[in-house]
ROLO-709591 format. One line per field, with one value per residue (C-alpha): x, y, z; residue in three letters. Coordinates in pm, 1 decimal. Example, Ala and Ser with C-alpha at 12.3 -4.5 7.8 and 13.67 -1.06 7.14 Angstrom:
! ROLO-709591
xx [1230.0,1367.0]
yy [-450.0,-106.0]
zz [780.0,714.0]
type [ALA,SER]
END
This chain:
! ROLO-709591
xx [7545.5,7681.4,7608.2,7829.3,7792.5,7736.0,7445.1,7692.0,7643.2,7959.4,8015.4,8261.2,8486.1,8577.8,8695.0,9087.7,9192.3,9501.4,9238.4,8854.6,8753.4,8531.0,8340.9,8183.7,7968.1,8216.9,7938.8,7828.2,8133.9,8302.1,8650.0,8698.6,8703.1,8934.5,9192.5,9185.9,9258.3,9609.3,9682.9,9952.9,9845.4,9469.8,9355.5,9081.6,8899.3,8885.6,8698.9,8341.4,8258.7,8359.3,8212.5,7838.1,7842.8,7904.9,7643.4,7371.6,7452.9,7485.8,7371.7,7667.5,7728.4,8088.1,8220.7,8535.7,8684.0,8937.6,9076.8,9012.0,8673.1,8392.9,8419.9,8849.0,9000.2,9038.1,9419.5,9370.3,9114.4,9034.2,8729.4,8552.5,8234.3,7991.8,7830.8,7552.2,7466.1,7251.3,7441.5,7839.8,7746.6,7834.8,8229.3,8393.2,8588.6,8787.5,8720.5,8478.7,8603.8,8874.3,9255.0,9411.9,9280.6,9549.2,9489.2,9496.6,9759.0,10073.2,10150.3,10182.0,10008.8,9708.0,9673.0,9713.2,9446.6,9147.7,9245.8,9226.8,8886.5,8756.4,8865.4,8696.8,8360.9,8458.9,8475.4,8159.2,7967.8,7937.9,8045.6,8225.6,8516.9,8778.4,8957.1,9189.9,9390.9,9643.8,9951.0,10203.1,10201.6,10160.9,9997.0,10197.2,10156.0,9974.6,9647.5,9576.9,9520.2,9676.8,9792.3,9486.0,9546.5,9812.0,9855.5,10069.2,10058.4,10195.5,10244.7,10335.8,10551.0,10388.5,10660.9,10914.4,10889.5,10628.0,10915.9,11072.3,10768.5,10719.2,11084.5,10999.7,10742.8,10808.6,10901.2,10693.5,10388.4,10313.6,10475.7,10437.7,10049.8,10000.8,10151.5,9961.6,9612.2,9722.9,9733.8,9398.0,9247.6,9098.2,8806.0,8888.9,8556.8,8591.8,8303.3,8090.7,7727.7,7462.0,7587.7,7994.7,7860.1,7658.0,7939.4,8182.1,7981.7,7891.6,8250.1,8306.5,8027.7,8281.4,8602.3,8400.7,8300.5,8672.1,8752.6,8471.7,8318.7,7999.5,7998.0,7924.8,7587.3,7501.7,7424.6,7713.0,7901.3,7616.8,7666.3,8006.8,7966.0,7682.3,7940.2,8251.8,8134.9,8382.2,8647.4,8541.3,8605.8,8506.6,8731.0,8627.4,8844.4,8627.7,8688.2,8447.3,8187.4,8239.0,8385.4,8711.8,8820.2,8764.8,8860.8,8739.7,8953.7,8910.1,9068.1,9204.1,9429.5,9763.9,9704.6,9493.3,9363.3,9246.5,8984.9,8831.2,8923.5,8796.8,8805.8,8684.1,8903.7,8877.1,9008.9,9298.3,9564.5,9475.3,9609.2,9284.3,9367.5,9715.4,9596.0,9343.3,9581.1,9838.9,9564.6,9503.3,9893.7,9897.3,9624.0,9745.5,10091.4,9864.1,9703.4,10035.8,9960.6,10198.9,10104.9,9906.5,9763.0,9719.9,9552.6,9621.0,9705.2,9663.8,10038.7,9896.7,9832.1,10166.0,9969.2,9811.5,10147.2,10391.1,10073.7,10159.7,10520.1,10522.2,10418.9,10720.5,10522.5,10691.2,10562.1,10492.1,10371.5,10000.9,9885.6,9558.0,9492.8,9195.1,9059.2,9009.9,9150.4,8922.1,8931.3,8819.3,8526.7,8411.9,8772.1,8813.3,8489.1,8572.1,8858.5,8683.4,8590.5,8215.1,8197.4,8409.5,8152.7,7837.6,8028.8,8107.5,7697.6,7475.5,7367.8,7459.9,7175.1,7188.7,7544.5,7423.6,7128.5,7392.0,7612.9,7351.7,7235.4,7568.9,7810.0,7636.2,7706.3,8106.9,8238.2]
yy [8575.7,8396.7,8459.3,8377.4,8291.9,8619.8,8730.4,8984.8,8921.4,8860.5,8829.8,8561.6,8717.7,8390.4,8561.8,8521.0,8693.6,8481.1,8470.9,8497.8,8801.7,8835.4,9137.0,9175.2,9466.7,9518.1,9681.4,9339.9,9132.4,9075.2,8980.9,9337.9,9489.3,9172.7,9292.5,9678.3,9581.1,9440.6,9577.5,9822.3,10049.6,10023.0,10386.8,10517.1,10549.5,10191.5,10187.8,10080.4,10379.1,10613.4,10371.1,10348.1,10733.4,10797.3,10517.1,10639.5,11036.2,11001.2,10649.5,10527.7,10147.0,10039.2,9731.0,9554.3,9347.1,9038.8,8774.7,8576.5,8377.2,8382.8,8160.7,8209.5,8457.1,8793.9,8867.5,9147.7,9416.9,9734.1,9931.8,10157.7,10349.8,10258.0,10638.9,10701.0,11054.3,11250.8,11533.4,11361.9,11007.4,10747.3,10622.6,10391.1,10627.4,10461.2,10626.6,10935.9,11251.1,11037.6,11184.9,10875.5,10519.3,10235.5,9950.1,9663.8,9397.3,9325.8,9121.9,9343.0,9069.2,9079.4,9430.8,9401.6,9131.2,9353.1,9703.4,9512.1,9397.5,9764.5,9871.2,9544.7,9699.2,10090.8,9984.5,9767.4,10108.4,10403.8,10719.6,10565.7,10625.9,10478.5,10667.3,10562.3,10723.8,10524.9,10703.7,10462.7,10241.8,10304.3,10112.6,9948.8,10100.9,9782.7,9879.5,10158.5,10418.9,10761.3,11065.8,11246.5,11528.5,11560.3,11708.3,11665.2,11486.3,11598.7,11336.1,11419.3,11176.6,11143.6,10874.9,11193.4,11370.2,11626.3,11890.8,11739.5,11840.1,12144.3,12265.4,12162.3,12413.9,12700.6,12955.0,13261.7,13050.2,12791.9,12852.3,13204.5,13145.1,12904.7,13128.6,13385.6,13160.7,13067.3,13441.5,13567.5,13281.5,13081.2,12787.2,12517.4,12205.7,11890.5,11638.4,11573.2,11754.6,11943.3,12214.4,12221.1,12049.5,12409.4,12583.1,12399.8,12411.5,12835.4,12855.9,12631.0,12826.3,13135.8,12925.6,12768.3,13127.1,13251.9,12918.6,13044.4,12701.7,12572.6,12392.0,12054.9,11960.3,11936.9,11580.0,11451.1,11535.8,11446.7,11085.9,11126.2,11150.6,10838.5,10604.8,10709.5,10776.2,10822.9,10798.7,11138.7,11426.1,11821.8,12054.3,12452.7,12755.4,13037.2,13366.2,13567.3,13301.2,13325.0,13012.5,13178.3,12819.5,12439.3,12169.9,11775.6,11500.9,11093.1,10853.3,10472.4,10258.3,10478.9,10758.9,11108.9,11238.5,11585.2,11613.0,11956.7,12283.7,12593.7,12950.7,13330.9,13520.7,13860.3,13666.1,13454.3,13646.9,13465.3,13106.2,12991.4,12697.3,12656.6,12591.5,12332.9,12131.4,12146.8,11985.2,11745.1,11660.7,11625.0,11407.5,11191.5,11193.5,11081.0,10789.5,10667.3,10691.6,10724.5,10994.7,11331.3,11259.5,11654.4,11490.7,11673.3,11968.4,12194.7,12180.1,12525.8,12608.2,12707.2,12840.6,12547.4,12364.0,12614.0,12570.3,12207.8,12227.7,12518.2,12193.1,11976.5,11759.7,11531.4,11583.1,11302.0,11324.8,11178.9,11112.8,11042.0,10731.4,10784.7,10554.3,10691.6,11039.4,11322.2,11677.0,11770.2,11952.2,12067.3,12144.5,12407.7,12589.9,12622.6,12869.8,13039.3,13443.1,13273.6,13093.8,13304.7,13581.3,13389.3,13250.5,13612.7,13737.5,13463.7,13440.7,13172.2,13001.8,12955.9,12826.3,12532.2,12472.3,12438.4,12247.9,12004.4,11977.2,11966.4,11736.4,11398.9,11422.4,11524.4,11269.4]
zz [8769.8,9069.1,9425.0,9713.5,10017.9,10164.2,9902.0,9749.8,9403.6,9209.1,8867.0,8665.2,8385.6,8168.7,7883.9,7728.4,8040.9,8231.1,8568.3,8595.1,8730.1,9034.1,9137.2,9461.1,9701.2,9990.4,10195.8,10246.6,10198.5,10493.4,10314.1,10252.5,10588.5,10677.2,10334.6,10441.7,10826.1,10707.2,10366.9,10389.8,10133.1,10211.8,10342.1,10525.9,10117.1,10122.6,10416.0,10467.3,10638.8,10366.7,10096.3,10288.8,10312.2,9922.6,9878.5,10122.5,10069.7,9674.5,9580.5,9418.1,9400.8,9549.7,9342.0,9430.0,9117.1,9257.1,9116.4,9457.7,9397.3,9640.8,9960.7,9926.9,10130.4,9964.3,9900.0,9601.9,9502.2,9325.4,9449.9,9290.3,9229.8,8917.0,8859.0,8656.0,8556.1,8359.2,8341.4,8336.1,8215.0,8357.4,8517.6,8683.4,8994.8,9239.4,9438.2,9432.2,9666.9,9809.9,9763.7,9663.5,9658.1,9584.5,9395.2,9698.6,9487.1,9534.7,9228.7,8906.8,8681.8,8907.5,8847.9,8502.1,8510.8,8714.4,8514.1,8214.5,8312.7,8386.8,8077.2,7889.0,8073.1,7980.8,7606.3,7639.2,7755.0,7542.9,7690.6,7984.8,8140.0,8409.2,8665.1,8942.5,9203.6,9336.7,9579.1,9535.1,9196.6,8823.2,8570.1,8320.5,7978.5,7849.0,8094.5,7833.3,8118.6,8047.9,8278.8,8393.5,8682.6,8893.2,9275.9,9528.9,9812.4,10232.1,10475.1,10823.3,11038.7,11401.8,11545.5,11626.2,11965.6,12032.8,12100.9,11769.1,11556.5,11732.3,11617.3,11239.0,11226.3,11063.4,11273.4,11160.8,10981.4,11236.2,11548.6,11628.6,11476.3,11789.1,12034.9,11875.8,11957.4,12280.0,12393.9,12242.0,12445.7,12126.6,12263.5,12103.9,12059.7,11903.2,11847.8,11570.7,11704.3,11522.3,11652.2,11568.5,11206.4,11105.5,11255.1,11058.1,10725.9,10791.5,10733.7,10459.1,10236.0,10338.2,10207.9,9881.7,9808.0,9807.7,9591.0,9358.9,9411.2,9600.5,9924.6,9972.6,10121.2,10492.8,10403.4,10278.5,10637.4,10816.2,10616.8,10716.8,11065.1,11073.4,10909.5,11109.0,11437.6,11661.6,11365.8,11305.9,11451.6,11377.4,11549.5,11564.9,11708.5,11844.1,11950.8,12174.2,12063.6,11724.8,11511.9,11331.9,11239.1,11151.9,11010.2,11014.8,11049.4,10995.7,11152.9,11038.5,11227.7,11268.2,11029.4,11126.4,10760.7,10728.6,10451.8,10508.3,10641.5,10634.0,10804.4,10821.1,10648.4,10859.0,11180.9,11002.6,11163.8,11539.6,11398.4,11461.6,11165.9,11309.2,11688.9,11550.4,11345.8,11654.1,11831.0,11585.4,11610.3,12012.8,11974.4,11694.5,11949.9,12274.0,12060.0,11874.3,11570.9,11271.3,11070.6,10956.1,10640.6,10502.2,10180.5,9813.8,9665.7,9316.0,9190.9,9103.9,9407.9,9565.5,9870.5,10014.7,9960.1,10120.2,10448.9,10423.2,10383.0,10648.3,10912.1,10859.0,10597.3,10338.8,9955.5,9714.5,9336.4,9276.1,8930.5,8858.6,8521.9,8361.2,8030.8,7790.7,7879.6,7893.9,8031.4,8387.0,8264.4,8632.1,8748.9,8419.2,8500.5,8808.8,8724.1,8447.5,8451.2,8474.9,8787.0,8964.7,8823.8,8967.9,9258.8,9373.4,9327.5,9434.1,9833.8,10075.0,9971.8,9669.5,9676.5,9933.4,9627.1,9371.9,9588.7,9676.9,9376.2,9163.5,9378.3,9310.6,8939.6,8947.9,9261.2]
type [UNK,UNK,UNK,UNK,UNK,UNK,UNK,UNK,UNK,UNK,UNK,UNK,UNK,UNK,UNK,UNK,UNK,UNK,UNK,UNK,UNK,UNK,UNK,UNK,UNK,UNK,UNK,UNK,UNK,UNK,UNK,UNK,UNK,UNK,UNK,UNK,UNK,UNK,UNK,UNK,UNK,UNK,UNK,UNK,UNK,UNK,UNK,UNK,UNK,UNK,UNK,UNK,UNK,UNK,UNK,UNK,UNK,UNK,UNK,UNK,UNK,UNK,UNK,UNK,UNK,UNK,UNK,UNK,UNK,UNK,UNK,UNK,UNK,UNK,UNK,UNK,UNK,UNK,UNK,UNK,UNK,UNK,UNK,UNK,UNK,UNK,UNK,UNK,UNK,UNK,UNK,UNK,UNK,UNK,UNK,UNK,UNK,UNK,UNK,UNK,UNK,UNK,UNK,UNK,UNK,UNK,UNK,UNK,UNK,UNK,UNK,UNK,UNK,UNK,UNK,UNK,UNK,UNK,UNK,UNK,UNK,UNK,UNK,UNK,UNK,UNK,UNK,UNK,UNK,UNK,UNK,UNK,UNK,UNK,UNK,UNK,UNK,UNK,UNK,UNK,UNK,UNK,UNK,UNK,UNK,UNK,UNK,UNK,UNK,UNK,UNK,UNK,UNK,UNK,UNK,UNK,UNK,UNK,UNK,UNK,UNK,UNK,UNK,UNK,UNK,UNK,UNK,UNK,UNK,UNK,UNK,UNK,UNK,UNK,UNK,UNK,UNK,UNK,UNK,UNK,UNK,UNK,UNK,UNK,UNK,UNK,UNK,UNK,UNK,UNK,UNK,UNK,UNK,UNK,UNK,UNK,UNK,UNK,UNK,UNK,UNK,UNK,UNK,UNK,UNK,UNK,UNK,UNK,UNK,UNK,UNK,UNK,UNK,UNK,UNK,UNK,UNK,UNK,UNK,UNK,UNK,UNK,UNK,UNK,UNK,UNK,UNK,UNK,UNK,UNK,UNK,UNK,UNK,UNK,UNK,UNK,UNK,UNK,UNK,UNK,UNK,UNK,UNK,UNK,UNK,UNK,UNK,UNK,UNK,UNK,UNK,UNK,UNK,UNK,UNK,UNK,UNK,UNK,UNK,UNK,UNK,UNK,UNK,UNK,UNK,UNK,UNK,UNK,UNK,UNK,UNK,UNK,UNK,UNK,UNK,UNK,UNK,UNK,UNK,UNK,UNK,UNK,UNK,UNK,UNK,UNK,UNK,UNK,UNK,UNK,UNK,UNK,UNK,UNK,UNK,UNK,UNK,UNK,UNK,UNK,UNK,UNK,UNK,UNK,UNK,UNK,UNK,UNK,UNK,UNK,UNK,UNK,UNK,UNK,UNK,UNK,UNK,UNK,UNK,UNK,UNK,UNK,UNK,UNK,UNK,UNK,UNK,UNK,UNK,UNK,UNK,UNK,UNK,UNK,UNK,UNK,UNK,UNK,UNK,UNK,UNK,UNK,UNK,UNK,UNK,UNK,UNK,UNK,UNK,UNK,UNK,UNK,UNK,UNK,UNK,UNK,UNK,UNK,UNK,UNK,UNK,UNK,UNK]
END
């Protein structure tokens, strides 16, 4: 085992492969903030700051495998998580919770080369698998990686007018739902504070609960917000005092990504979620940037799509490659008579227990 320069241990693959394989920690490798700064496809999943909160909140290890060797400068790389559970086993994710996570390479052989590699370690490891979730390229059918899941992806374009995008809304879904907040006099906060974070997460236990799913922990956003800092942002609606609304957004370079959302059900009809993403769309406007990431969707889920769609947003297929294939074990319960049985009973505590307790093992 080699070490660079850096002390991020890296690792030589000298096998028949056309190009030794490098692999390298990019929480400590400086090359990879440099490659995500100017890499078109690099997102804000490739970032540091979401890769030190899965590894402080969750302990999983981010690996980057190049075929650039230490001391070069790094022109390729696929990151991804090495996670080792009791209760799932252990996989190779790239990347955990993230939407989509491109393979950084531009040449086709190079990718070839590093997926070839990840699969050399998935076969090396019993019970192992490899999953990534790349937006905007396709393994060849020589990587061995098959169709896993598959969602769909809205993209908002930002570089129109404000009275442009305003005019794209739907008239009776988005529009008349922001007129509708303006006149019943909705506060709107932003910030990331103790005290919009429990407000946020009090109604994401009351969204998770209508999903028949459990919340994720208070730690994992408060990870969130210590490795994005100002990056992040949680933004509440409230009505007479009372948080009706919220969603959190991250920010990299030109694109605004929404990752979570979440509301009260009884007050839905004062476009509490509609004024807070038309926020989140002046602001994006006022900083010039590019575009609303709105993040994936169920392609059973015709709701949450027509929301999207409802906001002017472009779709795009996303297929997730795992190797070998296997079945989304968590994502099946989830819509079983079961959980939606236990889902329904069990208190607000209890959900944040399991959710705690069960979100480190299916990232």
């Amino acid at each position: 085992m080699a070490v660079s320069s850096n002390e991020c241990p890296v690792s030589v693959r000298t096998t028949d492969e056309p190009a030794d394989v490098y692999e390298t920690n990019p929480l400590c490798d400086p090359r990879w903030d440099l490659l995500i700064r100017n890499h078109p496809q690099a997102s804000v999943f490739h970032t540091t700051s979401w890769l030190r909160a899965l590894n402080t909140v969750y302990g999983y290890t981010p690996v980057v495998v190049t075929t650039c060797p230490p001391g070069t400068p790094l022109t390729n790389g696929v990151v991804f998580c090495d996670i080792k559970s009791w209760l799932t086993g252990r996989r190779f994710v790239s990347l955990p919770f993230s939407d989509h996570c491109d393979p950084l390479v531009d040449d086709p052989n190079e990718l070839e080369t590093l997926l070839s590699h990840l699969t050399s370690r998935v076969d090396a490891n019993a019970k192992t698998y490899l999953e990534i979730r790349p937006k905007s390229c396709e393994p060849s059918s020589g990587s061995r990686l098959d169709r896993s899941e598959m969602y769909h992806f809205h993209l908002l374009d930002l570089r129109r007018s404000e009275s442009d995008l305003f005019r794209n809304f739907h008239k009776d879904c988005v529009q008349r739902k922001i007129r509708r907040a303006e006149r019943e006099q909705l506060r709107y906060e932003e910030g990331s504070s103790e005290e919009l974070l429990e407000d946020f997460h009090n109604l994401l236990v009351m969204t998770r609960r209508r999903q028949y799913l459990p919340p994720q922990p208070l730690s994992w956003f408060r990870g969130l917000i210590a490795a994005f800092g100002e990056n992040l942002k949680i933004r509440v609606a409230y009505k007479e005092g009372l948080a009706v609304a919220s969603i959190l957004t991250l920010l990299h370079n030109k694109s605004m990504v929404y990752k979570y959302g979440c509301s009260n059900a009884a007050f839905s009809s004062l476009g509490g979620t509609a004024l807070l993403f038309w926020k989140t769309i002046q602001e994006g406007k006022d900083r010039g940037l590019e575009e609303l990431d709105f993040g994936r969707s169920d392609v059973d889920n015709p709701g949450l799509i027509a929301f999207k769609e409802h906001w002017g947003a472009s779709v795009f297929p996303i297929t997730y490659w795992r190797y070998p294939r296997k079945a989304a074990g968590f994502a099946s319960w989830s819509k079983g008579r079961l959980a939606r049985t236990v889902v329904s009973a069990a208190p607000d505590l209890a959900l944040k227990t399991v959710g705690k307790l069960l979100y480190r093992h299916i990232g």
